[in-house]
Structure formats: structure tokens, C-alpha cells
C-alpha positions as CSV (number, residue, x, y, z in Angstrom):
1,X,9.5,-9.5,-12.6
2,X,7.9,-11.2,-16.0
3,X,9.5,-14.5,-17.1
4,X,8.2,-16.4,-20.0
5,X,8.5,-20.6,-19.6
6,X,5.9,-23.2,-20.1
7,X,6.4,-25.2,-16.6
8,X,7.2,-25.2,-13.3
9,X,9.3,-27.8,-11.3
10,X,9.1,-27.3,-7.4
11,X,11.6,-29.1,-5.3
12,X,9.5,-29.7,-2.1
13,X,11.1,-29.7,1.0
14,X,11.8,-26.0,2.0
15,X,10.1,-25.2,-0.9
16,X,6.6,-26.2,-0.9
17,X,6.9,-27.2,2.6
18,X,8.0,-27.2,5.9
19,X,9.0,-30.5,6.8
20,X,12.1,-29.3,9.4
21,X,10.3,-31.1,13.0
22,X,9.6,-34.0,11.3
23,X,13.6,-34.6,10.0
24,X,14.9,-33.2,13.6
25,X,13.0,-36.2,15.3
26,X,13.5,-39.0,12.7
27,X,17.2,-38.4,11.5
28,X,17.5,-37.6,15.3
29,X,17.1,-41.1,16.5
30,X,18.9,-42.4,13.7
31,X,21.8,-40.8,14.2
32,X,21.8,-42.1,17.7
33,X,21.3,-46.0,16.3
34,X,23.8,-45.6,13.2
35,X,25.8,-42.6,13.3
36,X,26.6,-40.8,16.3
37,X,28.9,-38.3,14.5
38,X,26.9,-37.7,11.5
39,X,25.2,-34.1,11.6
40,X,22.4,-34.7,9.1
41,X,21.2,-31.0,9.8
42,X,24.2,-29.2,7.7
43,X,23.9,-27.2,4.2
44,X,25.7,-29.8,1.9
45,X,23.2,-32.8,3.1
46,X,19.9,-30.2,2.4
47,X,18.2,-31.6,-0.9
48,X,19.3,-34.9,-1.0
49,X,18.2,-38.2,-1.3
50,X,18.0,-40.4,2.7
51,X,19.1,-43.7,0.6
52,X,22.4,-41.3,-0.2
53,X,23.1,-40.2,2.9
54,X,22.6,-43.2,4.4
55,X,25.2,-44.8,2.3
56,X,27.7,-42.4,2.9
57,X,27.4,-42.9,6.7
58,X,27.1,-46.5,6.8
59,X,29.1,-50.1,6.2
60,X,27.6,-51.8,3.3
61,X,26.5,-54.6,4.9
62,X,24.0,-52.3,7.0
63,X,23.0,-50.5,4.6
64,X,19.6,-52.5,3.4
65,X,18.9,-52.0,7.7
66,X,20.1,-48.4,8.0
67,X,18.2,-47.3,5.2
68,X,14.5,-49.2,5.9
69,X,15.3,-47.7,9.7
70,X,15.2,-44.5,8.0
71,X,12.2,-44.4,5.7
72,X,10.3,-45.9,8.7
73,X,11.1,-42.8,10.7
74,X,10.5,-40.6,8.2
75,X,7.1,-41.9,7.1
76,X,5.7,-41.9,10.8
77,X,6.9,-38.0,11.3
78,X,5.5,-37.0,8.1
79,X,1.8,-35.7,10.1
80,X,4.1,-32.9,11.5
81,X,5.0,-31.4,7.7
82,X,3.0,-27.7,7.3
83,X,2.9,-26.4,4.1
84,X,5.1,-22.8,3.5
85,X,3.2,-19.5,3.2
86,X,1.8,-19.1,-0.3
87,X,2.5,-22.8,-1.3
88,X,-1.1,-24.3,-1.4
89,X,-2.6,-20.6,-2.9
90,X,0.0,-21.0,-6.0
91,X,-0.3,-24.9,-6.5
92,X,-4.0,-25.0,-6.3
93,X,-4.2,-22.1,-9.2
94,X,-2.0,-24.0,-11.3
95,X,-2.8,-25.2,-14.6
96,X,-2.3,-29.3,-14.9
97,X,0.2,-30.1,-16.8
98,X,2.0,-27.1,-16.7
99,X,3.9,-27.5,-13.1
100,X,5.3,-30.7,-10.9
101,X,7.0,-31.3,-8.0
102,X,10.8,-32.8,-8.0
103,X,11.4,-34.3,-4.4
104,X,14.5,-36.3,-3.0
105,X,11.7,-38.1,-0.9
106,X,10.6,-41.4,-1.9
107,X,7.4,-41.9,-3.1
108,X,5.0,-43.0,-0.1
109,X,6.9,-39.8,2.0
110,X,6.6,-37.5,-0.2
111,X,3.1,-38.0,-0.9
112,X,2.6,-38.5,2.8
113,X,4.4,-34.9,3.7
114,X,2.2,-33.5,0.6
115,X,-1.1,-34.7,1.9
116,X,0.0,-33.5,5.3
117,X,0.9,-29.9,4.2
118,X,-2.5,-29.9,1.8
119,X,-0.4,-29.2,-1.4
120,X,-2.0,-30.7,-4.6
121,X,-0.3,-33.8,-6.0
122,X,0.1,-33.1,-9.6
123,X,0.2,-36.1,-11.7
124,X,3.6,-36.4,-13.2
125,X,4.8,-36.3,-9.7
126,X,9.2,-37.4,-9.7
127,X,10.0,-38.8,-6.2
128,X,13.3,-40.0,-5.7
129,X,12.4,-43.5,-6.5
130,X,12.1,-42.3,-10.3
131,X,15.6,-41.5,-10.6
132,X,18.7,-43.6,-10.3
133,X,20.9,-40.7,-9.5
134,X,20.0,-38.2,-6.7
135,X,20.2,-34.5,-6.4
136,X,22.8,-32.9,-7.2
137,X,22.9,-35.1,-10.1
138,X,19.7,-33.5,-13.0
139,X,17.7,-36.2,-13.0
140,X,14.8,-35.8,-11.1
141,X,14.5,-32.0,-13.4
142,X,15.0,-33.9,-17.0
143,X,12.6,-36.4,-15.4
144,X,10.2,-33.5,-14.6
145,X,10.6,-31.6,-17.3
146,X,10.0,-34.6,-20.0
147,X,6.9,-36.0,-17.7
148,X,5.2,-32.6,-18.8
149,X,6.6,-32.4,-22.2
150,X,8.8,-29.8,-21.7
151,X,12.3,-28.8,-23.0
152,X,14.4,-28.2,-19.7
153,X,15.2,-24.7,-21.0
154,X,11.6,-23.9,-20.9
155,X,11.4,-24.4,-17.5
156,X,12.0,-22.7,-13.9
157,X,12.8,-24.4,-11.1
158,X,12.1,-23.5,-7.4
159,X,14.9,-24.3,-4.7
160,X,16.6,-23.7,-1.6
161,X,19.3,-26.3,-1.1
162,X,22.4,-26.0,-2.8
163,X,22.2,-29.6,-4.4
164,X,18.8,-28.6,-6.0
165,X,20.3,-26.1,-7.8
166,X,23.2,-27.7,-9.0
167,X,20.7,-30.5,-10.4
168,X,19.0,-27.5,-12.3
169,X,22.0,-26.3,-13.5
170,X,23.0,-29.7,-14.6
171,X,19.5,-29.9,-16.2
172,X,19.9,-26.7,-18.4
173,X,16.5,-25.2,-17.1
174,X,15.8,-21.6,-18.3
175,X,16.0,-20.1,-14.4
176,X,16.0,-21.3,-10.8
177,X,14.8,-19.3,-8.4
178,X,15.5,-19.7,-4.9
179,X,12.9,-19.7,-2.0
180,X,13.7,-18.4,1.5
181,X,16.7,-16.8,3.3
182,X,18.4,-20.1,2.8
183,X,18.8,-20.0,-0.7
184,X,20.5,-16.8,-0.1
185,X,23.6,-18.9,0.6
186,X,22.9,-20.9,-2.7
187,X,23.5,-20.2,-6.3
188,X,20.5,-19.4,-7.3
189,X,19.9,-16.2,-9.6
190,X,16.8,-14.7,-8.4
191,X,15.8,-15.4,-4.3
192,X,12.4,-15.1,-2.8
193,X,11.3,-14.8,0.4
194,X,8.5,-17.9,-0.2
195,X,6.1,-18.3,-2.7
196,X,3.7,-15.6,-1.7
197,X,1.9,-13.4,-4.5
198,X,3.5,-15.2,-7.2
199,X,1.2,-16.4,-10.3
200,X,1.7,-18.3,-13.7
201,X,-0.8,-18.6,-16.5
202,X,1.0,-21.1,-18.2
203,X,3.2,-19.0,-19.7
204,X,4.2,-16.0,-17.7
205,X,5.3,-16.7,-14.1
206,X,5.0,-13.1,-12.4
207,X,6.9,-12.3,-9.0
208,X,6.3,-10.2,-7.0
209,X,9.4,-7.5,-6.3
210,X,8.5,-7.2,-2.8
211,X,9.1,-10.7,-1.7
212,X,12.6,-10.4,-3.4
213,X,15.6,-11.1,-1.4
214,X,18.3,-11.0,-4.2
């Protein structure tokens, strides 16, 4: 498959990379200190911002607590994110300027789970302390797709969790693509099995039709 676009905008978690240990542990304990009942590990809380799941679970008197409980977690699992086959191969041959990443993370985790995993950190990075509104809300995409200059249309986005690719829809990019056998249960138009083989010049994005699920 050929598809013309100017840029690229990765979410990263499930994406880019694996990052799956590190929530089990953190959101784990949490759940044990805050929300006993809460099962973090289902579909509809994939993709979203910790601030807005914490606020769901919690009073909002304990929310300022709950949520610095969190990030504190999450930052000191973030060593155990790997990055997802093909992920560093395809960032490291992108062009700059032509590609970000679009995370729910806040900014100190998600560079820390990038580092870890040894993906590139592109320099119109969005982290969800850019945005005042949270996936499945667009945006962290318009965010992404202005930082490079880039009409929303003109861009593809790369997802597996169901609020990512409402966010895209919301956005008006020109195609989301879906990564993994998760995002078979998604939305998304086109699904891959990871990133794998895939290439973009800057303005073709090529995939391969072997790693195609759907």
C-alpha cells in the first residue's frame, strides 16, 4: 500500500512501545491505595491521559494526592518500557520535521519510557501536558499536526487504543492506521501487525501488505 501525506503522528504507548509491565506494577499498587474496584487494564481506559483516570476514580479532594501518587509510580517503572519491533528502525529513518509523537503521558514519563525503549525524541514532541483536553478529545493530533506545519488532513496517524482513534477522527487526519492485534477491535481503517518494513520519504508512507491485519 502507497499513501501520500506530509507527516506522521505516532501515539506511543502500544505503538512505539511496549510499556504494559511497567503500568501492571504502578497502576497495580495504586489501585490497592485509591481504588480497589477500579480495573485500569480494560479497552475504554487504553490511550488516555493518568490525570483523567484518576479523576474519574477519585473524590476531589484527593485528587492533587491520587494523581502525584500516580506519576510517581509511573516515572519509577518507566526503565521496564521496550520499544515494539520495527519502532526504533522507522523513527530513526525519519526525516525531522516530518513525523512526532502524540502521548497521553506527561512529559518527564514519556520522555523517560522513550529514552528507555531507545526511540528518538523528535522535537515537536506533544505530551499530555500540552493539551488541556485528553484523548479521546483531538488535541494532542491538531497540536501535532500544527507543531510540524501541517494541515491535519495531511497527516496519518498511528494507533491502537480506541480513544486514539477517536482523537484522530476528531482531528480530521487524512488516515489512521492501527498497530497490533488490538487495534483490530478499534476503528481504525487500515491495521498492522507493528511497524515492521514500513518507510516514508516525506511524502509516501509505504506498507508493507504482509504485516496487514485488516
Amino acid at each position: 500500500m502507497h499513501h501520500s501525506c506530509k507527516g506522521l503522528l505516532f501515539d506511543n504507548d502500544g505503538v512505539l512501545v511496549d510499556s504494559h509491565d511497567a503500568a501492571i506494577e504502578a497502576w497495580g499498587i495504586w489501585s490497592s491505595e485509591f481504588a480497589p474496584h477500579f480495573d485500569w487494564n480494560q479497552p475504554q481506559n487504553a490511550g488516555r491521559r493518568a490525570e483523567d483516570k484518576v479523576r474519574e476514580q477519585i473524590a476531589l479532594e484527593l485528587f492533587d494526592v491520587a494523581n502525584d501518587r500516580i506519576n510517581a509510580l509511573e516515572q519509577a517503572t518507566a526503565h521496564l518500557t521496550v520499544a515494539l519491533p520495527g519502532a526504533v528502525s522507522l523513527t530513526s529513518s525519519l526525516l525531522a520535521g516530518s513525523w512526532t509523537i502524540c502521548t497521553s503521558a506527561n512529559a518527564r514519563l514519556g520522555v523517560a519510557r522513550l529514552q528507555a525503549a531507545g526511540i528518538p525524541l523528535p522535537a515537536e514532541l506533544v505530551t499530555g501536558d500540552d493539551v488541556s483536553r485528553g484523548k479521546p478529545m483531538p488535541d494532542a493530533y491538531l497540536l501535532g499536526a500544527s507543531r510540524l506545519g501541517f494541515a491535519p488532513a495531511d497527516c496519518v496517524v498511528f494507533e491502537d487504543a480506541e480513544a486514539g482513534v477517536q482523537a484522530a477522527l476528531a482531528a480530521g487526519v487524512g488516515l489512521i492506521i492501527g498497530v497490533s492485534s488490538r487495534a483490530l477491535e478499534t476503528t481504525s481503517e487500515i491495521v498492522v501487525r507493528d511497524l515492521r518494513g514500513i518507510t516514508f520519504d516525506g511524502s509516501t508512507l509505504v506498507i508493507p501488505d504482509e504485516i496487514r491485519l485488516r
